[in-house]
Residue frames relative to the residue before (quaternion, step in Angstrom):
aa qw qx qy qz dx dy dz
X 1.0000 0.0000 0.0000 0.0000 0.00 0.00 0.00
X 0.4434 0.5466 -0.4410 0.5569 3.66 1.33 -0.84
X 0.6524 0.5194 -0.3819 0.3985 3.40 -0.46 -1.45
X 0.8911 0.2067 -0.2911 0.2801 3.09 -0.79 -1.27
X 0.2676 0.7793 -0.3328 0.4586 3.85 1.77 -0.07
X 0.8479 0.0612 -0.0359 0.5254 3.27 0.26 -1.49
X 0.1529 0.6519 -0.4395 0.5988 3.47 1.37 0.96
X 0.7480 0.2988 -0.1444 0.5748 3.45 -0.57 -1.53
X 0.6884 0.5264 -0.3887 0.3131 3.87 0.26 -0.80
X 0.6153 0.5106 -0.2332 0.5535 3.62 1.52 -1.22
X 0.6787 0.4262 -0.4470 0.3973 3.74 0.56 -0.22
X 0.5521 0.3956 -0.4387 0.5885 3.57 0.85 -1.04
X 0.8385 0.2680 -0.4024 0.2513 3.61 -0.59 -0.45
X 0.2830 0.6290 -0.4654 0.5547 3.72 1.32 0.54
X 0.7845 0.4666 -0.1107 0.3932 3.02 0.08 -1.79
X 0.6070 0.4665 -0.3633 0.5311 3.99 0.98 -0.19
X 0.7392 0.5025 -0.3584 0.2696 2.82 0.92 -1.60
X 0.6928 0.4854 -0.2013 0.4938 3.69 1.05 -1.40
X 0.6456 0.4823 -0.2859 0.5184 3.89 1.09 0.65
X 0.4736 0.7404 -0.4682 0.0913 3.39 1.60 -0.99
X 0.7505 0.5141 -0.2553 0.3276 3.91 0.81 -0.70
X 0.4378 0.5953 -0.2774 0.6140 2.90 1.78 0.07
X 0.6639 0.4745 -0.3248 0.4781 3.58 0.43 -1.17
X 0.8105 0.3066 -0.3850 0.3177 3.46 0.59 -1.39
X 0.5541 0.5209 -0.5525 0.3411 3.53 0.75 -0.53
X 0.6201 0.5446 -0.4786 0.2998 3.71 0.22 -0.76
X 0.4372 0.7843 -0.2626 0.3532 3.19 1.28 -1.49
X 0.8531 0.3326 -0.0404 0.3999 2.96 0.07 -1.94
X 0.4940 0.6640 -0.3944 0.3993 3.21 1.54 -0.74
X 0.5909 0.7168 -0.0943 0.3579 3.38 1.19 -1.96
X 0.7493 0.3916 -0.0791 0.5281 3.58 1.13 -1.70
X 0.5454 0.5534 -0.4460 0.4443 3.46 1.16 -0.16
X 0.5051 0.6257 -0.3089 0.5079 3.55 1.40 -1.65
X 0.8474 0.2727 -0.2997 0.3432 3.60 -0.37 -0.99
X 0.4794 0.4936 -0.4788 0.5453 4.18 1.37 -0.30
X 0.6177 0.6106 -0.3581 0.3426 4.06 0.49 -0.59
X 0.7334 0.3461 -0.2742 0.5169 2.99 0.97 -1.27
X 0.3914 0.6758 -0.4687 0.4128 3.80 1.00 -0.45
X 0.6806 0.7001 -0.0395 0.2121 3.02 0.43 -1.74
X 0.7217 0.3911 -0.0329 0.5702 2.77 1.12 -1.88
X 0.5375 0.6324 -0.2851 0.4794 3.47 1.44 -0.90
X 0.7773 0.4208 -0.1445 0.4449 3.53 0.59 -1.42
X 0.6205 0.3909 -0.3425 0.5872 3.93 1.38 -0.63
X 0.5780 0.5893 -0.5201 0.2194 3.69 -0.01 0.19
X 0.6874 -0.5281 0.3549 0.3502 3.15 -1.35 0.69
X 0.4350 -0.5844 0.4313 0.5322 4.30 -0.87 0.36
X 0.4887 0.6482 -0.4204 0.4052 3.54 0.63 -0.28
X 0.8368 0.2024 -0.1409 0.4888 3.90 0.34 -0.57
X 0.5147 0.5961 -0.2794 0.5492 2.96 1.52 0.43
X 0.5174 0.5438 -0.1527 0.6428 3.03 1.78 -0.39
X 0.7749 0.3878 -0.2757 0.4160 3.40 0.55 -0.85
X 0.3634 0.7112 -0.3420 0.4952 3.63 2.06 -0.92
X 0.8144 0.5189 -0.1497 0.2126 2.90 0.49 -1.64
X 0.6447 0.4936 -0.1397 0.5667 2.90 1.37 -1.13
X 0.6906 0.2997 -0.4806 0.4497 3.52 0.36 -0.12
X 0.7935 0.3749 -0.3657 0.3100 3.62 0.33 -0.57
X 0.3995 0.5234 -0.5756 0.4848 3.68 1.46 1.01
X 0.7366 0.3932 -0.3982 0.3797 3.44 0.56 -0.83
X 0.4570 0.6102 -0.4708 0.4441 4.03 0.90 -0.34
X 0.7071 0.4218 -0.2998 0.4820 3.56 0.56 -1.00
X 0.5813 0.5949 -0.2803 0.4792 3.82 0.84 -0.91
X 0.7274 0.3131 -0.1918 0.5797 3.15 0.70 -0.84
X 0.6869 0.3591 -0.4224 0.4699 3.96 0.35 -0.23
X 0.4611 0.5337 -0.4673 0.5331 4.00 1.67 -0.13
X 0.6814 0.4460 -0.4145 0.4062 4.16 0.57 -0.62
X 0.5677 0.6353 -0.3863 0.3534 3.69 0.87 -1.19
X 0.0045 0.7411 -0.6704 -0.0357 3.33 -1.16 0.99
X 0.7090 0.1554 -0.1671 0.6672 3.90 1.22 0.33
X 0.0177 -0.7704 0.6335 0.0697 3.74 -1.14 0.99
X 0.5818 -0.6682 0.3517 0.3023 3.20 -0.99 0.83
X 0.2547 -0.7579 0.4982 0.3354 4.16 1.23 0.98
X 0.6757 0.6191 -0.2659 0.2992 3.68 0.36 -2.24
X 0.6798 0.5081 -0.1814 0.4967 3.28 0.64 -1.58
X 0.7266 0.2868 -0.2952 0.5501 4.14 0.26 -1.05
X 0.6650 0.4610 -0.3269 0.4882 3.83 0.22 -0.28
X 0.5274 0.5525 -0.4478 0.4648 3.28 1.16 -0.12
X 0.7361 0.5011 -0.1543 0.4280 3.02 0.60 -2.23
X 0.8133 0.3296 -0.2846 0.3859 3.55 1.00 -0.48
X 0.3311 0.6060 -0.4994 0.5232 3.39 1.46 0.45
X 0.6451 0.5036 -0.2520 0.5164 3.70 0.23 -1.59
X 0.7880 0.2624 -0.2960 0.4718 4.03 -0.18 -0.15
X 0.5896 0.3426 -0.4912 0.5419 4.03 0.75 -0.27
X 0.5070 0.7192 -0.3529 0.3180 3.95 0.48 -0.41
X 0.7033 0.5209 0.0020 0.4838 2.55 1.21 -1.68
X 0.6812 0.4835 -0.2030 0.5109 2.92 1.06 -1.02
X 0.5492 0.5573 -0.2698 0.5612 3.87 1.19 -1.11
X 0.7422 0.4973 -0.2637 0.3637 3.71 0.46 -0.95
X 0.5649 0.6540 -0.2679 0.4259 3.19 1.31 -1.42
X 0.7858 0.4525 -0.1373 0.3986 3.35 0.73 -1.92
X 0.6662 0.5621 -0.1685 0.4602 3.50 1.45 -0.76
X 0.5300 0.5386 -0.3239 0.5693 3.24 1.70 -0.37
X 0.7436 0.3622 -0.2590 0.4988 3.64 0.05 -1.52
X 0.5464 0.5350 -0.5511 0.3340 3.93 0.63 -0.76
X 0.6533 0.5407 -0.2334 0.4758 3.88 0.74 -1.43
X 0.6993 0.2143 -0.3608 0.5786 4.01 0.84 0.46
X 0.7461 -0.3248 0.5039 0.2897 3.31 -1.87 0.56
X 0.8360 0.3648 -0.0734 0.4032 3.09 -0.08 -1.54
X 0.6903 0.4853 -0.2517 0.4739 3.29 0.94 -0.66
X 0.3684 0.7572 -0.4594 0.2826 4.04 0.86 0.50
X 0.8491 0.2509 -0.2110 0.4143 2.66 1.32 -1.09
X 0.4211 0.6085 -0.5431 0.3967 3.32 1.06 0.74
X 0.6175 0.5017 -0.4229 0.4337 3.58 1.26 -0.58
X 0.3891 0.5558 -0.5037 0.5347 3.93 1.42 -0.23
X 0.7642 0.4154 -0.3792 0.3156 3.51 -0.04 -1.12
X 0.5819 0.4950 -0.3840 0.5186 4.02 0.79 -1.04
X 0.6777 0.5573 -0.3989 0.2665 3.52 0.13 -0.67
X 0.7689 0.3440 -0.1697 0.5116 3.07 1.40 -1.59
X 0.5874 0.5120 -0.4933 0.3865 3.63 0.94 0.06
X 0.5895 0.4863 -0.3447 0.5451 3.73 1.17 -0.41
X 0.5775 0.3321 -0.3355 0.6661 3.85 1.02 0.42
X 0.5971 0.3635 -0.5043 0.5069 3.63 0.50 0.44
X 0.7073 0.4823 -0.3539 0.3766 3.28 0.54 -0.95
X 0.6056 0.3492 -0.4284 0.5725 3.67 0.57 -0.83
X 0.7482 0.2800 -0.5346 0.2756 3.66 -0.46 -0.43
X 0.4481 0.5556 -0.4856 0.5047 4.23 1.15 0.01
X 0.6609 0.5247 -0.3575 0.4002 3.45 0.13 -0.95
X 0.8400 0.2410 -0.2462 0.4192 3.77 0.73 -1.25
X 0.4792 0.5880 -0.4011 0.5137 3.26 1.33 -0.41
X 0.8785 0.2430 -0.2358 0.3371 3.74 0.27 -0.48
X 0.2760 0.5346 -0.4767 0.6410 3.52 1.81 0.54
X 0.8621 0.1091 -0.2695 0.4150 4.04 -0.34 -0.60
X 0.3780 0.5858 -0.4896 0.5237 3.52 0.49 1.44
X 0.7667 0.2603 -0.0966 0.5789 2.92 0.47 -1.19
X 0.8325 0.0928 -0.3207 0.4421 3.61 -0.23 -0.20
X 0.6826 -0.4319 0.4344 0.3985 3.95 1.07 -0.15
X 0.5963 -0.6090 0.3161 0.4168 3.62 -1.21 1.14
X 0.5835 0.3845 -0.3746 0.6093 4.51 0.58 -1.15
X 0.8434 0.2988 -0.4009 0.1966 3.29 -0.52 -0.30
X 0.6694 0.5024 -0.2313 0.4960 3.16 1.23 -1.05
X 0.3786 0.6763 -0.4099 0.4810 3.89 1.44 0.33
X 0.6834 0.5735 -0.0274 0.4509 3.18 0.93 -2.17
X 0.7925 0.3171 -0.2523 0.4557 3.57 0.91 -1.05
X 0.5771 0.4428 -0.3617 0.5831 3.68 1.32 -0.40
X 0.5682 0.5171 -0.4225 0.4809 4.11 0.67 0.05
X 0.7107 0.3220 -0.2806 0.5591 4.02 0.99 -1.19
X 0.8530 0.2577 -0.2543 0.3760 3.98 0.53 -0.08
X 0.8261 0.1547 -0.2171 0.4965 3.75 0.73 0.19
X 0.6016 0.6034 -0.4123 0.3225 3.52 1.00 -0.13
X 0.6383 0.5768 -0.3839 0.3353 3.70 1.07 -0.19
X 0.6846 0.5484 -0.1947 0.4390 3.02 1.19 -1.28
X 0.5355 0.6453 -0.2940 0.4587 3.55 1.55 -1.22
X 0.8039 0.3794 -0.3668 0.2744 3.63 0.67 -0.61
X 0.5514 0.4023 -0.4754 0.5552 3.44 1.52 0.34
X 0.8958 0.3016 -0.2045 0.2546 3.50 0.20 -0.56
X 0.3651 0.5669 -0.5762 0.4619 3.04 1.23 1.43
X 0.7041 0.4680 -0.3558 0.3983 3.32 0.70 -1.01
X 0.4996 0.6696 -0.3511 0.4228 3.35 1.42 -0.69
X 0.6812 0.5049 -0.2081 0.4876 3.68 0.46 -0.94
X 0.8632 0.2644 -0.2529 0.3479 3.45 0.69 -0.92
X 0.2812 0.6941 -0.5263 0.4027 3.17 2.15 0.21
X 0.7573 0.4773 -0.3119 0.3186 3.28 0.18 -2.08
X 0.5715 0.3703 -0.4834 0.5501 4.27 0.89 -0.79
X 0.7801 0.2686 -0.4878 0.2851 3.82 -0.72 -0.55
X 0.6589 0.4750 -0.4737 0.3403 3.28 0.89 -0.28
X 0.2904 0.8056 -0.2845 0.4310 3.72 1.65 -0.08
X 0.7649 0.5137 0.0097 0.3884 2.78 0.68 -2.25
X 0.8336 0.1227 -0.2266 0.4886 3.31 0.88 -0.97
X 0.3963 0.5322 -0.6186 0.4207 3.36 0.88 0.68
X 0.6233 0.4899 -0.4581 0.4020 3.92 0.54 -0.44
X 0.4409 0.6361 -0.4325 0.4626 3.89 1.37 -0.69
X 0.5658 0.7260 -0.1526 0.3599 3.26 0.82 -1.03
X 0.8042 0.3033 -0.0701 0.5063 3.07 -0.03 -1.52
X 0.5081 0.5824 -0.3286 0.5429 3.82 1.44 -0.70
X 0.6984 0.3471 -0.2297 0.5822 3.90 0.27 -1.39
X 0.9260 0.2320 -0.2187 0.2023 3.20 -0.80 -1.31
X 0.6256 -0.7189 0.2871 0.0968 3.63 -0.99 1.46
X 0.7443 0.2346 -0.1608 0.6043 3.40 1.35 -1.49
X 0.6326 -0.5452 0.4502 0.3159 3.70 -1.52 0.76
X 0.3092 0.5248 -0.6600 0.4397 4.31 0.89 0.17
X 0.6442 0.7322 -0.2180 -0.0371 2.66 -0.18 -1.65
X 0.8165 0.3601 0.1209 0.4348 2.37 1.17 -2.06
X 0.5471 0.6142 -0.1805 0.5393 2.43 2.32 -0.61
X 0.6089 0.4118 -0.3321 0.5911 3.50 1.03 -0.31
X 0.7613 0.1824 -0.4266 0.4530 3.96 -0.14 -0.35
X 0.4844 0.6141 -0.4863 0.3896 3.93 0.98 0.79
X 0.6870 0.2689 -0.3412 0.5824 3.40 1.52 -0.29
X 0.4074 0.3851 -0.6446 0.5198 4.16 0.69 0.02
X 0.7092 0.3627 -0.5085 0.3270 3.87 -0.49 -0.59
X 0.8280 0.1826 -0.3696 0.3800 3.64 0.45 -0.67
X 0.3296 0.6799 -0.4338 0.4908 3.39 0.90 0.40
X 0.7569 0.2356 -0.1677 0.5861 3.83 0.26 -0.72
X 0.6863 0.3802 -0.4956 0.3726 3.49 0.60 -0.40
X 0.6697 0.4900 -0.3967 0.3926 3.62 0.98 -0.47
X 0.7228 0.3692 -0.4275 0.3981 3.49 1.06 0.06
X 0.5636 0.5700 -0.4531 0.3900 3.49 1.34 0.74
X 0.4082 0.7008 -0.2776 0.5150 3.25 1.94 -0.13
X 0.7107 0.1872 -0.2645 0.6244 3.50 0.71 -0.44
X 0.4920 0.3805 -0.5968 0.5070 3.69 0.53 0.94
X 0.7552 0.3037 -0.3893 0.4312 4.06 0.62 0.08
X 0.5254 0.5405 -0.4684 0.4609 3.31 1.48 0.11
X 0.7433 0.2708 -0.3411 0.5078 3.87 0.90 -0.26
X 0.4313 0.4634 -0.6166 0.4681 3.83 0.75 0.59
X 0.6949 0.4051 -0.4253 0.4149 3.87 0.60 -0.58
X 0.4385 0.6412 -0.3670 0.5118 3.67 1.05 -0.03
X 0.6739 0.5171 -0.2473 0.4661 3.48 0.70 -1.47
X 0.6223 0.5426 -0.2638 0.4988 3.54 1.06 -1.95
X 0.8232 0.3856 -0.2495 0.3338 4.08 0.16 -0.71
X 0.7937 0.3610 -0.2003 0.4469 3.18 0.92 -0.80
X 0.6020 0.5040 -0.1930 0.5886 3.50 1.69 -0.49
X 0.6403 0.6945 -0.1645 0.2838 3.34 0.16 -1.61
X 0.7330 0.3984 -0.0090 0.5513 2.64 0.30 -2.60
X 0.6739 0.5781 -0.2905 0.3567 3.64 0.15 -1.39
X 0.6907 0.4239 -0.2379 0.5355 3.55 1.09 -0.91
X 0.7307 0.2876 -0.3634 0.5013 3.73 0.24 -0.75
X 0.4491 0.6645 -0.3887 0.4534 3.64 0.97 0.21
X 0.7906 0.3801 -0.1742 0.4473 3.38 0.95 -0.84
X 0.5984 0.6311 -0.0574 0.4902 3.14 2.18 -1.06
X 0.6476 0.6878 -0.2297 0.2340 3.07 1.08 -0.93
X 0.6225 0.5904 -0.2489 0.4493 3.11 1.58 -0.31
X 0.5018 0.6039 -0.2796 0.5526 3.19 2.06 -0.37
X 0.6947 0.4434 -0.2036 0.5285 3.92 0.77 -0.30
């Protein structure tokens, strides 16, 4: 079981190593997204900052009333949107044209986390708003960021591909490694949404009265 551990450990780190320029652009692509949403979070009028606010006191209020959540139902809905999201990026990665839309998913999922934390510490303050973006998006986030930006670089250099290489094997073989690996990074966001419901939820559930 060791073995195959540090096995599985030498491929992912193979696998960075022979991508690293890929990774970082995505990377960077990613870290712009989350200074944006900051950004956008911090230039807004006090008025919609207010309204931010208010809804995500009442979400909490209302996860402080809940004494039963529907698990099936939110693990659904959040199965059905990383899918979506895995598909989206796995489609456009497999066209020319479609690279830079996978630029674009990357950096709108780096807007969103930086909206999400930028508007959790407004609204509830720097300790607390730490604490509440730690019990609701920070577990799941560590499989299913990397998960997301596997599936673009792996996108990314399959377009390298299609640009360089001449005969149609070719292309045809690093068209299934791409959908091949994206579908086994897809069930790494199908158990981060697993992580998000049964972990996540369960914790700011118990917390929530603390915020």
């Amino acid at each position: 079981m060791l073995g195959k551990g540090r096995k599985f450990k030498n491929i992912v780190k193979e696998h960075i190593k022979n991508n690293a320029k890929e990774y970082i652009i995505v990377t960077v692509i990613f870290i712009i997204g989350i200074f944006l949403g900051v950004l956008f979070i911090n230039n807004m009028e006090e008025t919609n900052k207010q309204e931010i606010s208010t809804y995500l006191t009442s979400f909490i209020e209302k996860m402080k009333q809940i004494e039963s959540l529907d698990y099936m139902q939110l693990l659904k809905t959040s199965i059905i949107q990383n899918v979506i999201t895995a598909v989206l990026i796995w489609f456009f990665g497999t066209t020319v044209i479609g690279i830079p839309v996978v630029f674009g998913l990357v950096l709108y999922r780096g807007f969103c986390l930086g909206y999400t934390i930028s508007s959790s510490i407004i609204t509830l303050g720097t300790a607390k708003g730490i604490s509440f973006i730690f019990s609701t998006i920070f577990l799941q986030n560590i499989f299913l960021i990397p998960a997301i930006l596997a599936i673009a670089v792996s996108g990314f250099k399959l377009y390298k591909s299609i640009v360089k290489e001449k005969t149609k094997e070719n292309v045809k073989l690093e068209i299934i490694r791409h959908t091949v690996f994206s579908f086994i990074m897809m069930l790494l966001m199908i158990f981060a949404s697993s992580i998000e419901i049964f972990i996540s939820t369960n914790i700011l559930k118990n917390f929530a009265k603390y915020f």
